[in-house]
C-alpha positions as CSV (number, residue, x, y, z in Angstrom):
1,X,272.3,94.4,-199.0
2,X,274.8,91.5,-200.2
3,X,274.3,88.0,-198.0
4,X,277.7,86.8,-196.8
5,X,275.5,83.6,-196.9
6,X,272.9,82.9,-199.1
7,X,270.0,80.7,-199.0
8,X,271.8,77.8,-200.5
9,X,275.6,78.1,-198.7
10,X,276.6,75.8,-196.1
11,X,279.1,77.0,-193.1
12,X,281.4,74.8,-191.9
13,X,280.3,72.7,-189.3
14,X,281.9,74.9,-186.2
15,X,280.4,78.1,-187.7
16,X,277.1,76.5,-188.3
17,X,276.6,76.2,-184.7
18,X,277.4,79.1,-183.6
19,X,275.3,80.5,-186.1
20,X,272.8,78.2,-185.1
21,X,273.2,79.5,-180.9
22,X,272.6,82.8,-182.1
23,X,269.0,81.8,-184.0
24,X,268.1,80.3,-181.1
25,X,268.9,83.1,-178.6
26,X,267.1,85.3,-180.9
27,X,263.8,83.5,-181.2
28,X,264.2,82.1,-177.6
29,X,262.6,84.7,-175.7
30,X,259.8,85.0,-177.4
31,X,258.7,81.6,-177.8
32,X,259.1,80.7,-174.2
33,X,257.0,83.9,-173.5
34,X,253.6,82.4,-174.8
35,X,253.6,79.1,-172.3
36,X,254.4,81.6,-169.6
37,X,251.9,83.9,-170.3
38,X,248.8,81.3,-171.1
39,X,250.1,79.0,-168.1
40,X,247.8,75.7,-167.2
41,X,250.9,73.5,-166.9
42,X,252.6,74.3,-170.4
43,X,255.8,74.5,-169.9
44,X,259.3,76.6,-171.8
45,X,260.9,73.4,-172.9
46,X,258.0,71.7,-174.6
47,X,257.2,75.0,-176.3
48,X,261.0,74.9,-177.5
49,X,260.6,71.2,-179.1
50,X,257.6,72.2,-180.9
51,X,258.8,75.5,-182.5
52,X,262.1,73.1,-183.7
53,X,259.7,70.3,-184.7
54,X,257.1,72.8,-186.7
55,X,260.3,74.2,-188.3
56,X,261.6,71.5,-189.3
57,X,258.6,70.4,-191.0
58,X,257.6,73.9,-192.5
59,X,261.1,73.7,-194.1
60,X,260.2,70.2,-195.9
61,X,257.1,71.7,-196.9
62,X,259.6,74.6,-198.2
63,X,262.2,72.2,-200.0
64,X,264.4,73.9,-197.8
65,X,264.6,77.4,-199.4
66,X,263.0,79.8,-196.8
67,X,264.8,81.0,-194.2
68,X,263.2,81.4,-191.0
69,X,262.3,80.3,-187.9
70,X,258.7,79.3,-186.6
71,X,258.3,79.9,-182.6
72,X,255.0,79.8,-180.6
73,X,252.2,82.2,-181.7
74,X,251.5,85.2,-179.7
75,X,248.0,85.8,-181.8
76,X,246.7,82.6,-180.5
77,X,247.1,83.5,-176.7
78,X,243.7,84.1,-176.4
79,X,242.3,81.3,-178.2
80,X,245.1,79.4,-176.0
81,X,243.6,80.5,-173.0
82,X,239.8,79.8,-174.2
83,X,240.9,75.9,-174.9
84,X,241.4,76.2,-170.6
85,X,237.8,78.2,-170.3
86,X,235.1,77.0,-167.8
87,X,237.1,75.2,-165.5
88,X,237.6,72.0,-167.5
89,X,240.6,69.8,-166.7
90,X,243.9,70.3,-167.6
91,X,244.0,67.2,-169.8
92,X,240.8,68.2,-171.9
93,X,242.7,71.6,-172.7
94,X,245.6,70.0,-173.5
95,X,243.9,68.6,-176.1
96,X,241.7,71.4,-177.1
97,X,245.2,73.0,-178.1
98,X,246.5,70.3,-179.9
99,X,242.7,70.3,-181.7
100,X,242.4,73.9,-182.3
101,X,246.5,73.8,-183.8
102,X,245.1,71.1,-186.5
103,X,241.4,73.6,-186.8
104,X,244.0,77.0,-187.7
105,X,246.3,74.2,-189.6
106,X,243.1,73.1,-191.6
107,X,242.6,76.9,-192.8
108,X,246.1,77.2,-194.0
109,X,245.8,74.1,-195.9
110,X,242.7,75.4,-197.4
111,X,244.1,79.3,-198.1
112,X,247.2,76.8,-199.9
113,X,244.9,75.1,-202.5
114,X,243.3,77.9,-203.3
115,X,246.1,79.8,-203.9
116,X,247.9,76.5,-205.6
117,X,244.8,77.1,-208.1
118,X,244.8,80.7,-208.3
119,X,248.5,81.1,-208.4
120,X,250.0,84.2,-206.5
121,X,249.9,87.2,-208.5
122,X,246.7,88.2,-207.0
123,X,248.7,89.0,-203.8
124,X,250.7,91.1,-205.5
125,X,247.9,92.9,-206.9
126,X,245.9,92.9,-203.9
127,X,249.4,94.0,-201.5
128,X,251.6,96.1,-203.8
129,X,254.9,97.5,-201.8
130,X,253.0,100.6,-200.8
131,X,250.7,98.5,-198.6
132,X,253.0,95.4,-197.8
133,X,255.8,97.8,-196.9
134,X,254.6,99.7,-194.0
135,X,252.9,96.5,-192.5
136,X,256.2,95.1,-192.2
137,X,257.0,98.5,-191.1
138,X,254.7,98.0,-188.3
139,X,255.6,94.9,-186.9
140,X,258.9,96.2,-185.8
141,X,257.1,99.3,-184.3
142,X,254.4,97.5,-182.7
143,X,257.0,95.5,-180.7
144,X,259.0,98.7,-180.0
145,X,257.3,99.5,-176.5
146,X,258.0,95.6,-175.4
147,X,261.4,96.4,-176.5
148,X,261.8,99.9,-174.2
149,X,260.2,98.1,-171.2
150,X,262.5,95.3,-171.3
151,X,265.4,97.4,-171.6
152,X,264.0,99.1,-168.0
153,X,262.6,95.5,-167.0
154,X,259.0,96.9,-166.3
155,X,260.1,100.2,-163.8
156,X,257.7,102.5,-162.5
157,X,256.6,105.0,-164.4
158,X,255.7,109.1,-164.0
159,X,252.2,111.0,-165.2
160,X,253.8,111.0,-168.7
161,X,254.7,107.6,-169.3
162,X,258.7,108.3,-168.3
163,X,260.8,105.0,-166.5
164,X,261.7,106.9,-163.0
165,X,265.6,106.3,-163.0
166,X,266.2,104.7,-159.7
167,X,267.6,101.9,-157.7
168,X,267.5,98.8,-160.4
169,X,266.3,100.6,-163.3
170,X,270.1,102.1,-163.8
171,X,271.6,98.3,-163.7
172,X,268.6,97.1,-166.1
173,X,269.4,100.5,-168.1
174,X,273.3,99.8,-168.3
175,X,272.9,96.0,-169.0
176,X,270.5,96.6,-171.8
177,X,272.8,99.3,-173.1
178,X,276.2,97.4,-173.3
179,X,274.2,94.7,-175.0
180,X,273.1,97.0,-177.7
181,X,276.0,98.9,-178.1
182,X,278.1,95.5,-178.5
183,X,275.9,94.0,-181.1
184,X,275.6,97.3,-182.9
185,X,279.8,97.7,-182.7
186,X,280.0,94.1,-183.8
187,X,277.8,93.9,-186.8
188,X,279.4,97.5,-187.9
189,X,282.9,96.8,-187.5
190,X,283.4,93.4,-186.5
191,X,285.8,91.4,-188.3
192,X,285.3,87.6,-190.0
193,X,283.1,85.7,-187.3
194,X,282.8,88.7,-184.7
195,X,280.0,90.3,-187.5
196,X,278.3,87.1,-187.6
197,X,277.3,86.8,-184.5
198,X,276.9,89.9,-182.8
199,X,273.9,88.4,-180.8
200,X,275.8,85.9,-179.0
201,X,279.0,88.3,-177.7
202,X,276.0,90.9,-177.1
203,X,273.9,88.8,-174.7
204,X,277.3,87.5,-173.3
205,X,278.3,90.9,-172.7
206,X,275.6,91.9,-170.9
207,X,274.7,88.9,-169.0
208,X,278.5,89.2,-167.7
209,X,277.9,92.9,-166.3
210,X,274.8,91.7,-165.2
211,X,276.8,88.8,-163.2
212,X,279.3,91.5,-161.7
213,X,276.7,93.7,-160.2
214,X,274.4,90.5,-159.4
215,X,277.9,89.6,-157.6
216,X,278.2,92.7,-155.9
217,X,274.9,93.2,-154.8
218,X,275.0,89.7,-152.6
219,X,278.2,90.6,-151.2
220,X,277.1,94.3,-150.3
221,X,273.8,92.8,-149.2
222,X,272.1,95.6,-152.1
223,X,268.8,94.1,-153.6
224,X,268.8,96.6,-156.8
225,X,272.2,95.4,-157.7
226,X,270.7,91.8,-158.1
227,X,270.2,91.6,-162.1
228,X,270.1,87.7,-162.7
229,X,267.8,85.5,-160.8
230,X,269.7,82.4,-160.3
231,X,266.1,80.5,-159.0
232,X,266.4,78.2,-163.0
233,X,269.3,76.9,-161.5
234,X,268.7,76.5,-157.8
235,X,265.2,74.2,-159.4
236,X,267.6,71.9,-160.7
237,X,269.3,71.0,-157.3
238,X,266.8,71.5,-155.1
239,X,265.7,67.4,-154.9
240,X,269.4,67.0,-154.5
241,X,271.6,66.5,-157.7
242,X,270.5,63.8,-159.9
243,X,270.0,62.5,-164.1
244,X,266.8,65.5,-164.0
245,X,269.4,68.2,-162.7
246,X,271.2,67.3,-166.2
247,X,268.7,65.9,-168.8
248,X,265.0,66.0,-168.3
249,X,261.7,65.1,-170.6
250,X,259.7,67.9,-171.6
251,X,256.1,68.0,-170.5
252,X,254.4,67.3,-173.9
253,X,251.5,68.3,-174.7
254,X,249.7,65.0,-176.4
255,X,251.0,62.6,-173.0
256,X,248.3,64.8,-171.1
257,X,246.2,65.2,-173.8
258,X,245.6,61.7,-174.0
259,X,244.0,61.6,-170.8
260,X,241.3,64.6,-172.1
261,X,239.7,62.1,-174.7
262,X,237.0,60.4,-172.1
263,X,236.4,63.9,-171.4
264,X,235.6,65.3,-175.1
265,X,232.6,66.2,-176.2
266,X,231.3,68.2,-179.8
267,X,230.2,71.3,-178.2
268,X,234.2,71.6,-176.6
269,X,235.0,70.8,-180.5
270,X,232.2,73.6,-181.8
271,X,234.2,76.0,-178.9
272,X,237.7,75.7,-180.1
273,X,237.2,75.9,-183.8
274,X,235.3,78.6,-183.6
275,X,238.5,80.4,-180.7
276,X,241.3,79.3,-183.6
277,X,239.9,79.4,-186.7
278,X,239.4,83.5,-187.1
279,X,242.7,83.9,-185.9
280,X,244.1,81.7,-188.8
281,X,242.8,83.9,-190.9
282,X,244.6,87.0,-189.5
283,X,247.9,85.3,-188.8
284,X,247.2,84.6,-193.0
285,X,247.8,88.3,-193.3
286,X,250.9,88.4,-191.0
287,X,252.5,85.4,-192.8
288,X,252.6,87.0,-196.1
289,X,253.6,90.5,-194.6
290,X,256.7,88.5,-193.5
291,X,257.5,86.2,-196.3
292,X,257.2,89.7,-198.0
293,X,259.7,90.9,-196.2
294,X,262.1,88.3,-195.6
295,X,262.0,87.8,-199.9
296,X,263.3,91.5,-200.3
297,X,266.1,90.8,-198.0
298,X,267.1,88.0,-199.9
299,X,266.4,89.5,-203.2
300,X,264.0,86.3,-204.1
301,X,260.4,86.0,-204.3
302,X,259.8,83.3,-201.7
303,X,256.0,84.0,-202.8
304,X,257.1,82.6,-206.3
305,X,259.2,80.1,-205.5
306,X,259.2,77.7,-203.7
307,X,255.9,79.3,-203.6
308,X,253.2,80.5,-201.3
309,X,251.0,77.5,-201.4
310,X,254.3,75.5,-200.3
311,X,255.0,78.4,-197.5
312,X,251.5,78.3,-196.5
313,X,251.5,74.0,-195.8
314,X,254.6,74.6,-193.8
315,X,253.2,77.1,-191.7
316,X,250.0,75.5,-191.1
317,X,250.7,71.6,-190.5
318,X,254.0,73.0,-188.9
319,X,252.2,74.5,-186.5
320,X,249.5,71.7,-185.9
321,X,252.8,69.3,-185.2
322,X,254.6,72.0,-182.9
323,X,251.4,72.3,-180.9
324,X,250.9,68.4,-180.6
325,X,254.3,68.3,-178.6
326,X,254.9,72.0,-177.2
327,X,251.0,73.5,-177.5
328,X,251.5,76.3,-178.7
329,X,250.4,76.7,-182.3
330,X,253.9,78.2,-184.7
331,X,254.2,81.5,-186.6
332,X,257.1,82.5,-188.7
333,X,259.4,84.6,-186.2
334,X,260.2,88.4,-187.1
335,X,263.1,87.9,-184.9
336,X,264.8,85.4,-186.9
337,X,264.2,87.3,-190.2
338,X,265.3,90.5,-188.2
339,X,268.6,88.2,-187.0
340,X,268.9,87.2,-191.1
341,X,269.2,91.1,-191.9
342,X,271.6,91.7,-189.3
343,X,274.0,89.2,-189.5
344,X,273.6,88.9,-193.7
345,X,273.4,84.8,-193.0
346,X,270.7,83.8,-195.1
347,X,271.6,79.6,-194.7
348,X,268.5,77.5,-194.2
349,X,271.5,75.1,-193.1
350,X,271.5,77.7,-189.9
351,X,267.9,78.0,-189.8
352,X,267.9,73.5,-189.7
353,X,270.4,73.2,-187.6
354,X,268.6,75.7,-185.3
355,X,265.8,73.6,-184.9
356,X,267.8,70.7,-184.6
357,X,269.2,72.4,-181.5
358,X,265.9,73.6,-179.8
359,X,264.8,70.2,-180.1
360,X,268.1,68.7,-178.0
361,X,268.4,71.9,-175.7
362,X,264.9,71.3,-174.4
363,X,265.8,67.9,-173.0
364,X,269.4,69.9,-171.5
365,X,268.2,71.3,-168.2
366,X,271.2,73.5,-167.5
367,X,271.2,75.1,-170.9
368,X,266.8,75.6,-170.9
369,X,267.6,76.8,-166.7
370,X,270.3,79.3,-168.6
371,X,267.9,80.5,-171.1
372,X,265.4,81.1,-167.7
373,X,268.4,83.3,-166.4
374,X,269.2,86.0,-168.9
375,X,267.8,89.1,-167.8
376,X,264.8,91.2,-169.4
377,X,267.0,94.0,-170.1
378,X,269.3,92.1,-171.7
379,X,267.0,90.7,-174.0
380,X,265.7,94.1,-174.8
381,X,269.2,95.3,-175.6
382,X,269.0,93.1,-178.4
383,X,265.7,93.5,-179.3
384,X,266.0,97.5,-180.2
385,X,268.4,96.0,-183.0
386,X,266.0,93.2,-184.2
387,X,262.3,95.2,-183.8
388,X,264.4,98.2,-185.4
389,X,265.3,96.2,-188.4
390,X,262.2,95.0,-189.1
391,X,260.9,98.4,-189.0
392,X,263.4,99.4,-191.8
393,X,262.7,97.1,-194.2
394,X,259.5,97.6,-194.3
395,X,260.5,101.2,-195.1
396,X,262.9,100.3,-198.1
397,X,260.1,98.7,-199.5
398,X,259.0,102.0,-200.3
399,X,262.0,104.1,-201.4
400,X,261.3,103.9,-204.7
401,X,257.3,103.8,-204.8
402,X,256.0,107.4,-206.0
403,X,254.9,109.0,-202.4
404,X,253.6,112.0,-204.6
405,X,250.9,109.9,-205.3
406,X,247.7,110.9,-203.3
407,X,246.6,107.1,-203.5
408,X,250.3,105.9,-202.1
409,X,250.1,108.5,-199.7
410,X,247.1,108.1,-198.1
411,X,247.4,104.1,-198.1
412,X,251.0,104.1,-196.7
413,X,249.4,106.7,-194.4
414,X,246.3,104.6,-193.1
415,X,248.4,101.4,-192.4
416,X,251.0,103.5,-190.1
417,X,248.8,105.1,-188.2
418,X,246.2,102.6,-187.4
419,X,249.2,99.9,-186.6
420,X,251.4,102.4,-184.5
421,X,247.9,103.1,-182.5
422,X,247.1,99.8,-181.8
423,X,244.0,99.6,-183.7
424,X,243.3,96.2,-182.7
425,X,239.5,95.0,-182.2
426,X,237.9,92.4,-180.5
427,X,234.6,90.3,-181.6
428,X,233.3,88.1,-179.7
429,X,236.8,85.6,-178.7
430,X,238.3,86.6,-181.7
431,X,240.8,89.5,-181.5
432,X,241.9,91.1,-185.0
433,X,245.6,92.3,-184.3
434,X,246.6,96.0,-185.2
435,X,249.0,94.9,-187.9
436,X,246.3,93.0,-189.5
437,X,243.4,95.4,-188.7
438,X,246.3,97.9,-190.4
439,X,247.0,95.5,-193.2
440,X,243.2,95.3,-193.8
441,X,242.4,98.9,-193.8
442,X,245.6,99.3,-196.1
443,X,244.1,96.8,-198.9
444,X,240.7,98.6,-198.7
445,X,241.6,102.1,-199.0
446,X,244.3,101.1,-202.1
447,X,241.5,99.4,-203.6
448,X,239.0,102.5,-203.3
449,X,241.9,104.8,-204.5
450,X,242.6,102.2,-207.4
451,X,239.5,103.3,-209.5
452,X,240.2,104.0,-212.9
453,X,243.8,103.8,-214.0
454,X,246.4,102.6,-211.8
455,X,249.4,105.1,-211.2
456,X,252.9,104.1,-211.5
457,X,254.1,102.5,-207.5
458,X,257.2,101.4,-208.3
């Protein structure tokens, strides 16, 4: 696949942004999905300053030459919510996530000497394309069914799993369908900046349908016709109009951490390590999976250079300095290397300025309440294309590895199965994801098949 911009290229300054709009709406979704979810006073716009801060400083950990995005880390949810366990005070978990960020940062500063030591050809070795492939593979498919159920915005379901077609469901259907269908036409056949950024006149086009039944629906007094929830915007005026209804602060998370430090004790310390550190290690496994896959897209082994002990420091401390302001510890988004693949813009220029952005958007109220507004389905219209693309290249990983192979077979085999199932497993607070429960079982049974002399893979 030819880059229209490669790693190196600079837009001009007008394309840039829109460029940069179009990262942003991409990983937006997602990263304002975790405060949401683990509640306790975090809040959408601090987790949007962190994910820009963390990627700005993964990307000077990076000398600037890996494209992607870091956004709030939905493996750490539950050790999130165990930071808030027992009924202690917001403060003191305020700062249990801001200690338990620097606790998974510390193990990715360790995995980075060690492999700074080691070198990085024992990844290769250890993940060959036949097992790195479908685990890229899977992370698209794994996120297909959040995909589906956006694109219905959560309808009710029959006995066999089927959305039931009615009221709503048909405007969240249609919205989500114009969406893809505009982003798919765009990328195809758009011309000059129209196959750039097929995201942004996608979401456009179906928040605007969205906004013509939404109309409709008040006027006719019909609920189901109500796509958009215009509450983002009625927060911002409902003190009256003032600086806050145009510009306000984020919440961060060290100004009420600061306050948890009378409150801190060892045991707390001994409780959050032991909720964050585990999970480093299996967000290790994702983090290569998509530096993997991001390298192929680019045709350049980011493991190699600017290396994975420098990718492995900008993940880690990147996250430890996003959670200090937003929280949430930072991953590497498969949304922003899906948007890369799409749109064949490659520019860590976009990527930059895209944090930039997230950084000054979450201080915009209007643009963060607009963010709040775009329907599910919507969001789900573009999400088909990004999980889907994923999905894909972790499947031309493997064109040209020898699938007649009994040992390729069976460990391209395991890895699909077990991630498409869900084969996820809890122990204790720790939960192992199914992509790396998948990646795991992949390694071992390549390994076991490996005795004696290694057959061609590539």
């Amino acid at each position: 696949m030819k880059l229209i911009y490669n790693v190196k290229d600079k837009p001009k300054f007008g394309q840039l942004i829109v460029f940069a709009i179009q990262q942003l709406l991409a990983i937006m979704a997602a990263t304002i999905a975790v405060p949401a979810i683990v509640g306790n006073g975090m809040t959408a716009s601090a987790a949007l300053f962190g994910a820009g801060v963390g990627t700005l400083v993964y990307q000077l950990f990076t000398k600037f030459r890996s494209p992607v995005f870091l956004g709030s880390s939905f493996a750490f949810i539950g050790s999130m919510l165990a930071a808030f366990a027992g009924g202690v005070s917001m403060s003191l978990g305020f700062l249990g996530l801001i200690l338990g960020a620097v606790c998974a940062g510390l193990v990715y500063v360790i995995l980075s000497i060690v492999v700074k030591i080691a070198g990085a050809k024992w990844i290769n070795k250890l993940m060959p394309p036949v097992v790195i492939g479908p685990t890229v593979a899977i992370i698209g498919l794994s996120l297909a069914g959040a995909a589906i159920k956006d694109v219905f915005s959560y309808g009710p379901q029959d006995g066999n799993g089927a959305f039931i077609m009615s009221g709503n469901i048909w405007v969240s259907f249609i919205c989500a369908m114009v969406t893809l269908l505009v982003v798919v036409l765009c990328s195809t056949y758009g011309k000059k900046m129209a196959k750039l950024i097929p995201f942004i006149i996608g979401i456009l086009s179906g928040y605007a349908v969205g906004m013509i039944f939404t109309v409709i629906g008040i006027f006719a007094e019909i609920p189901s016709l109500m796509i958009i929830d215009f509450a983002p915007f009625k927060a911002l005026v409902a003190d009256g109009v003032g600086l806050q209804t145009f510009v306000a602060v984020p919440q961060f998370t060290f100004l009420e951490a600061f306050n948890g430090v009378k409150e801190f004790n060892w045991s707390y310390l001994a409780t959050i390590a032991v909720a964050y550190v585990p999970v480093a290690f299996v967000v290790f496994a994702e983090h290569i999976a998509d530096h993997k896959n991001l390298s192929t897209i680019i045709e350049h082994d980011l493991l190699e250079d600017p290396g994975l002990h420098r990718t492995l420091l900008g993940d880690g401390i990147g996250s430890a300095v996003g959670a200090f302001f937003g929280g949430c510890p930072n991953t590497t988004y498969g949304e922003s290397v899906g948007c890369v693949a799409i749109t064949r813009n490659a520019s860590v220029a976009t990527i930059t300025t895209t944090a930039i952005m997230a950084i000054l958007v979450s201080f915009i109220s209007p643009f963060v309440a607009f963010l709040d507004s775009i329907p599910g389905c919507v969001m789900g219209g573009v999400c088909v294309t990004l999980y889907g693309f994923i999905a894909v290249s972790g499947l031309k990983m493997i064109q040209k590895v020898n699938l007649e192979s009994n040992k390729n077979l069976f460990t391209a085999s395991v890895i699909l199965i077990a991630g498409i199932g869900g084969m996820a497993i809890s122990i204790g607070k720790v939960t192992i994801t199914s992509i790396a429960c998948a990646l795991i079982l992949g390694i071992i049974v390549n390994i076991v098949l490996s005795k004696g002399k290694d057959e061609e893979e590539a």
